[in-house]
N, C-alpha and C positions, 0 to 999 in steps of 0.2 A: 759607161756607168749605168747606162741604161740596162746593160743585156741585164747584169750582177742584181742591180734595185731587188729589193724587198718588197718594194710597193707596186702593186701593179697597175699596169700603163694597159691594158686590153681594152680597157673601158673608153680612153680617146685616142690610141692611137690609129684607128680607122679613119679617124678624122683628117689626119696628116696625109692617108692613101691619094687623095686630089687636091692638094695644097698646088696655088701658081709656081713655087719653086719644084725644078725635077729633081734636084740636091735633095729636097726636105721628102717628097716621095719613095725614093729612092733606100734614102736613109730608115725611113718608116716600114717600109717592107723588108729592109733587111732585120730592124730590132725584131719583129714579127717573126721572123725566120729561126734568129738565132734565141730568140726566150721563148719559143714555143719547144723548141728541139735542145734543151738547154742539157739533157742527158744524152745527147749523140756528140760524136765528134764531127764538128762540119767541116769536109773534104776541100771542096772547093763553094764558092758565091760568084755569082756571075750576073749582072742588071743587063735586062734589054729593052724594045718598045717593041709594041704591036704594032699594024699600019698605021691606027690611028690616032699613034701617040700614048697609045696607056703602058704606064711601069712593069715592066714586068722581073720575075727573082728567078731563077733555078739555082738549083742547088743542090750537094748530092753528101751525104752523111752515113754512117754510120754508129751500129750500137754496139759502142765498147767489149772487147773482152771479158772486163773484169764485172759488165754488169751483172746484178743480182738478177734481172729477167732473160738473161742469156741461159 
């Protein structure tokens, strides 16, 4: 529901980046991911950690076809 919103979420979802839950991290960088790039098509998502425990996203996307800036 989040990616689709109208409203936008950029303003606190940063806040969510170091929340104690790694579900609620996790989930925050992926909405991040997927409505920042809401015009590509996302290939694959993939979560990992650093050594020292920080979230990390890869991820790998492309830009449509039928886009008008293609």
């Amino acid at each position: 529901k989040l990616i689709l919103s109208e409203t936008s979420i950029f303003d606190v979802l940063h806040s969510f980046y170091f929340h104690p839950n790694v579900q609620v991290r996790q989930s925050a960088l992926e909405v991040y991911v997927r409505r920042s790039y809401i015009s590509y098509d996302l290939i694959s998502i993939q979560h990992g950690f650093l050594s020292d425990g920080t979230c990390t996203v890869q991820f790998s996307l492309y830009l449509p076809l039928n886009h008008p800036n293609r």
